[in-house]
C-alpha positions in Angstrom: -28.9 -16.8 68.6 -26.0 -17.0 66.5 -25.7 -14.5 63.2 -26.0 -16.0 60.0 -22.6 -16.5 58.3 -22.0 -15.4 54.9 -19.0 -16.8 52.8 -16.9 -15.0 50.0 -15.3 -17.7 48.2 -12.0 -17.2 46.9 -10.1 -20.1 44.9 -6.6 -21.2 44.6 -6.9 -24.2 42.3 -4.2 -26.4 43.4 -1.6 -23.4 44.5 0.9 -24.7 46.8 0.1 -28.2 46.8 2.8 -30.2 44.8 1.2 -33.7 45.7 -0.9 -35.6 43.2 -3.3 -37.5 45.9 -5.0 -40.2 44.4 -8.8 -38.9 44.5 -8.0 -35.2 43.3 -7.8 -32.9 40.4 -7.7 -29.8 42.1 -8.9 -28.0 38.9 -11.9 -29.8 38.8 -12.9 -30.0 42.2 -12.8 -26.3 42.8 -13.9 -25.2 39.3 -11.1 -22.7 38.3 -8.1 -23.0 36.1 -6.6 -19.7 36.6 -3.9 -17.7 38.5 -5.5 -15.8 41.1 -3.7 -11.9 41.7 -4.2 -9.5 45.0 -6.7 -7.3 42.3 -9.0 -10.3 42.2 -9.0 -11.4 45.7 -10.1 -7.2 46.3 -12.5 -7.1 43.4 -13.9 -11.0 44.7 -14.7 -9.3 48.3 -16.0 -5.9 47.2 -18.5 -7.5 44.9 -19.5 -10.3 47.5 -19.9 -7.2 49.9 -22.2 -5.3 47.4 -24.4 -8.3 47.2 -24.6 -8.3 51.1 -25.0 -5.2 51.4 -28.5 -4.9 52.5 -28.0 -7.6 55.5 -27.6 -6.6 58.5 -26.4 -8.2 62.1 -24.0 -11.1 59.8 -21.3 -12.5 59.7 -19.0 -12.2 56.8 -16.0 -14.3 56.3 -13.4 -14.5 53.4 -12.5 -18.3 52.6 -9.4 -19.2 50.7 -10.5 -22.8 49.1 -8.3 -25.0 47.0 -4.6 -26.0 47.1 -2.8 -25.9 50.3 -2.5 -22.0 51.3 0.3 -22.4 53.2 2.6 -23.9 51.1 2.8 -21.0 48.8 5.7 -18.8 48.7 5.2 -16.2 51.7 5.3 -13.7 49.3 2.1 -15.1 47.7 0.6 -15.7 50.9 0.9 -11.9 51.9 -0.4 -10.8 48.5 -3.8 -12.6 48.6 -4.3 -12.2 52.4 -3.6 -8.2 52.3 -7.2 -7.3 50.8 -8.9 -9.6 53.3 -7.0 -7.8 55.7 -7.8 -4.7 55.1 -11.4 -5.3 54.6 -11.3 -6.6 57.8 -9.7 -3.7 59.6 -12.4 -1.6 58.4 -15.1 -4.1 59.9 -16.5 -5.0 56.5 -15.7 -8.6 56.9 -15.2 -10.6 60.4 -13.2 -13.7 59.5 -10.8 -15.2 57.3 -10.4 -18.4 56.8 -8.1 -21.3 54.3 -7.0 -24.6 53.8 -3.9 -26.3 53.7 -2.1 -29.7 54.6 -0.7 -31.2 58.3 2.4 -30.8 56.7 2.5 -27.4 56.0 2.3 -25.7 59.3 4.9 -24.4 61.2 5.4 -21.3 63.6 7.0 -19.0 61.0 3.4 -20.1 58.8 1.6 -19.3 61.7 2.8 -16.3 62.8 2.1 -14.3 59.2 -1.7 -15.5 59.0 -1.9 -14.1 62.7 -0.6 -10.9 61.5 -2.8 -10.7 58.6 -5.8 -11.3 60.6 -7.0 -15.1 59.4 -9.1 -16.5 62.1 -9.6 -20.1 61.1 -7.6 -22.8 59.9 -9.1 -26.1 58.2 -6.3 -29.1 57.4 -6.7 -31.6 55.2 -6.4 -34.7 56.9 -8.7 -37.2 55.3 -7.6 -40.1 57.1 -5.3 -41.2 60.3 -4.5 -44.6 59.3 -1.1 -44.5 57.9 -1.3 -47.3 55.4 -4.6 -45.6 53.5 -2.4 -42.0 53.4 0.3 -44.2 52.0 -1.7 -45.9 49.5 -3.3 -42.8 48.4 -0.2 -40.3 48.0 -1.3 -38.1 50.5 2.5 -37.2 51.5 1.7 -36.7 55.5 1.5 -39.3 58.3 -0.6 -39.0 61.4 2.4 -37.8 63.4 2.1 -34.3 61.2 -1.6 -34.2 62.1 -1.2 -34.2 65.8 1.6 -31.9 65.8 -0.2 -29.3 63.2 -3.3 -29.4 65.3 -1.7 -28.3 68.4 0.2 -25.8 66.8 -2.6 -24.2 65.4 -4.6 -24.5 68.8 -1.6 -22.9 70.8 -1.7 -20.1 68.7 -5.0 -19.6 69.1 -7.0 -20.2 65.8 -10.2 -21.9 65.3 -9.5 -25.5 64.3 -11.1 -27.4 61.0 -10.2 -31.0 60.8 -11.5 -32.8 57.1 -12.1 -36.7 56.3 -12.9 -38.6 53.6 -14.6 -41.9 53.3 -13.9 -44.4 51.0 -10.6 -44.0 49.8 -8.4 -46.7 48.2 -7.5 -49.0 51.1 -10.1 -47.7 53.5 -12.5 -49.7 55.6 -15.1 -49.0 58.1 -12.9 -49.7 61.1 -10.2 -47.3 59.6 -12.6 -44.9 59.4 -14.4 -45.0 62.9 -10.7 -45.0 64.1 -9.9 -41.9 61.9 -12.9 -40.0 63.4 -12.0 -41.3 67.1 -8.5 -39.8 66.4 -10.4 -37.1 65.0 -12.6 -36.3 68.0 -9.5 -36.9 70.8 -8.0 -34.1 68.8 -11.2 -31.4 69.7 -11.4 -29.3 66.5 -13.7 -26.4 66.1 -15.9 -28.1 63.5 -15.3 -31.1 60.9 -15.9 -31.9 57.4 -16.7 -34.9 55.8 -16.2 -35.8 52.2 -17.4 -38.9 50.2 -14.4 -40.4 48.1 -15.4 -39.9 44.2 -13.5 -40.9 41.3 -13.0 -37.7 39.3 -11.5 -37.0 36.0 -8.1 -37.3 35.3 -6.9 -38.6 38.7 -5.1 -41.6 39.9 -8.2 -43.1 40.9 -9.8 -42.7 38.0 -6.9 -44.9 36.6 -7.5 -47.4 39.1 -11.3 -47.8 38.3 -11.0 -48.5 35.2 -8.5 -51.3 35.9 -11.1 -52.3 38.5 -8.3 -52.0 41.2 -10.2 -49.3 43.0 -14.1 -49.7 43.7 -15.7 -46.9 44.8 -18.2 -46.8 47.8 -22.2 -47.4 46.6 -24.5 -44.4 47.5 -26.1 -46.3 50.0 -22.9 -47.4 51.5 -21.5 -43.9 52.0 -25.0 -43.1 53.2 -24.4 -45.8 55.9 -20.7 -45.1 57.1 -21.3 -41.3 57.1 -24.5 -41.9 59.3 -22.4 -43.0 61.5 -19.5 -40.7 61.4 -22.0 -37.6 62.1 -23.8 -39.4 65.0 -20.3 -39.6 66.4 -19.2 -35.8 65.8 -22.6 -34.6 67.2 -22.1 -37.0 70.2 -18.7 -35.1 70.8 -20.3 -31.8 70.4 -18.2 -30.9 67.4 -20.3 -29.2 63.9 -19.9 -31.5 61.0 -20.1 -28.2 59.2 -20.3 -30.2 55.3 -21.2 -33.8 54.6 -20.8 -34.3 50.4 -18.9 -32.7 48.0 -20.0 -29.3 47.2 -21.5 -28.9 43.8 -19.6 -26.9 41.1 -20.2 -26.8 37.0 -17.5 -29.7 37.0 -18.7 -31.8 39.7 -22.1 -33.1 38.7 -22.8 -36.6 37.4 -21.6 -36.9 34.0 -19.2 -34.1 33.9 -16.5 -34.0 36.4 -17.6 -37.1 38.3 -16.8 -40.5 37.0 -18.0 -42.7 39.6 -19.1 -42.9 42.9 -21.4 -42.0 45.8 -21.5 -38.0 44.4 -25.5 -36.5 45.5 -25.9 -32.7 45.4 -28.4 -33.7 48.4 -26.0 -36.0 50.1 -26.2 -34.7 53.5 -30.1 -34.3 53.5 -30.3 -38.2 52.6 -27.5 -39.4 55.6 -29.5 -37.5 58.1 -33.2 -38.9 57.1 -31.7 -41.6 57.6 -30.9 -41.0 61.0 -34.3 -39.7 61.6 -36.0 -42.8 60.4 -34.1 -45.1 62.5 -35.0 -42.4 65.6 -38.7 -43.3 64.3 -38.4 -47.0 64.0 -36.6 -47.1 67.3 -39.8 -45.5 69.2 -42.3 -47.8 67.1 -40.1 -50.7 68.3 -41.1 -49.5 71.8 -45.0 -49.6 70.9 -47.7 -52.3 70.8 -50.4 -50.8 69.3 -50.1 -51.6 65.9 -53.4 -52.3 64.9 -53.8 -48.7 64.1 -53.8 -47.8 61.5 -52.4 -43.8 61.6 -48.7 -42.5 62.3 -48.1 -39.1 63.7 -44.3 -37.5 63.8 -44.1 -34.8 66.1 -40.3 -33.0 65.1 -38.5 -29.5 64.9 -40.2 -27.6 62.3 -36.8 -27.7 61.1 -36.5 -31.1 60.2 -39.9 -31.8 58.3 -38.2 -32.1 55.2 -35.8 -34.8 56.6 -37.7 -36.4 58.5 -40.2 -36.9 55.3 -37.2 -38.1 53.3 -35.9 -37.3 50.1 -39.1 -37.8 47.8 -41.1 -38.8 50.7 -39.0 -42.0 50.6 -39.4 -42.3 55.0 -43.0 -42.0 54.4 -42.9 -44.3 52.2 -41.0 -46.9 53.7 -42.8 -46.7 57.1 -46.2 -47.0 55.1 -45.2 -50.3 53.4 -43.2 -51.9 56.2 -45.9 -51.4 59.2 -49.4 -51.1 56.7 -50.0 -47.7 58.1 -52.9 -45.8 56.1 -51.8 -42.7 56.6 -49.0 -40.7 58.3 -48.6 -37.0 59.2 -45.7 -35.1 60.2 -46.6 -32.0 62.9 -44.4 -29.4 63.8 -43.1 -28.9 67.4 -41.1 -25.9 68.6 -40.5 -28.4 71.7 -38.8 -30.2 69.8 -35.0 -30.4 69.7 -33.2 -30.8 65.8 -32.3 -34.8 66.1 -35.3 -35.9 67.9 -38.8 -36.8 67.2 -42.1 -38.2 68.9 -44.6 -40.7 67.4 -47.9 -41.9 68.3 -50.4 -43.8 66.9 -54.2 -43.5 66.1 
């Protein structure tokens, strides 16, 4: 069994990024407005590690979020990656990891985060069809995508590839072509964001002069269904579906529109678990009784239940069933379930 993994969050709010993309506001998406010194990096890890102290047989990793790492100076670079460093070369942390853009990485880039120990590299790719990174200033073309992600492969760091669906110009062809491209590429694991309109962004600009609509919560719900299927298929972690909530990004604060839910993943997936259940009833004949029983992954109950019991719910009113129960099965794999009738 895998150990647990345990994050120490360190933000660079919009550091070394000079591009204005169209969906992003760097300061409100990671929550933090200030410059961030080699002190607080140190003081960020050795109150994280306080806090974890009394776990044992983890997993801790440092995570540089925000901006694009590497397109600060080097001397910046070296200066925030030197605590993580060290607390790594006294075992008190196991990874580093950070973010940046396709464009951004070279050899020279590479060759310092080797030195100083960083373990994992996530790029910020969001799409592969060159007319929806036009459209939305992202600055890169697929050409720096393929080329970044083999660099970072031949020197031998873990690879994170990120998408997002639903930006201006997108469709869902674009996007099952952007995860295909995605998936040919064989990254470690994948992230996958839903496009909101946030504050003081381009978008936001664009939705009020309705030339931007943003994707309903059910239609996110539907693409990104499909987009994890896909990943898991491939054997590659979808390791985030939905934005991650801050004190900014809740509805009616940071978020002006669009298919934001701080349960966003939880709702894709019991959706793909209710579709595994109406496929199997599909299969049967006996529906004049009157009971439904789910057999799944203890795991899974809550998902398989639905958010508010809404798969319940909907299986109750569409097939008249009196009652259904959900049973746990260790048997069971996560992504599967059984169902008979009584």
């Amino acid at each position: 069994m895998a150990k647990k993994k345990y994050i120490i969050p360190i933000f660079i709010p919009h550091k070394g990024c000079p591009h204005d993309c169209s969906f992003c506001n760097q300061k409100k998406i990671a929550g933090e407005t200030t410059e961030v010194s080699k002190e607080d990096v140190k003081r960020i890890i050795e109150d994280y590690l306080v806090i974890f102290s009394s776990q044992t047989e983890i997993q801790r990793e440092v995570a540089f979020y925000g901006g694009s790492f590497t397109g600060l100076p080097l001397a910046k670079q070296k200066e925030l990656l030197t605590p993580a460093f060290e607390a790594k070369a006294k075992g008190l942390i196991t990874d580093i990891r950070l973010s940046t853009r396709p464009d951004y990485i070279d050899d020279e880039k590479l060759d310092l985060l080797k030195q100083y120990g960083v373990t994992a590299i996530e790029l910020g790719v969001q799409s592969t069809d060159e007319s929806v990174l036009y459209l939305n200033n992202r600055g890169h073309t697929k050409q720096d995508v393929i080329k970044a992600t083999l660099a970072i492969k031949q020197w031998n760091f873990k690879l994170g590839l990120q998408m997002m669906v639903g930006l201006l110009g997108d469709n869902r062809q674009k996007l099952l072509n952007t995860a295909k491209d995605l998936i040919v590429l064989q990254p470690d694991f994948v992230r996958i964001y839903p496009t909101i309109v946030i504050k003081d962004t381009y978008l936001e600009e664009l939705y009020h002069n309705k030339s931007y609509i943003p994707l309903k919560l059910e239609e996110a719900v539907e693409l990104c269904k499909d987009l994890l299927l896909m990943f898991e298929k491939n054997d590659i972690p979808v390791i985030r579906l939905g934005l991650q909530a801050t004190e900014d990004i809740s509805a009616g604060a940071g978020v002006v529109a669009g298919p934001y839910h701080p349960a966003f993943r939880e709702i894709v997936e019991s959706e793909i678990y209710r579709e595994l259940i109406e496929t199997q009833l599909g299969e049967m004949k006996d529906f004049h009784k009157t009971s439904l029983i789910i057999f799944c992954n203890p795991k899974a109950t809550s998902k398989v239940a639905g958010m508010k019991k809404s798969n319940k719910n909907y299986l109750k009113e569409k097939y008249n069933f009196k009652t259904i129960s959900i049973k746990q099965c260790d048997d069971i794999d996560m992504g599967n379930v059984k169902v008979a009738l009584e």
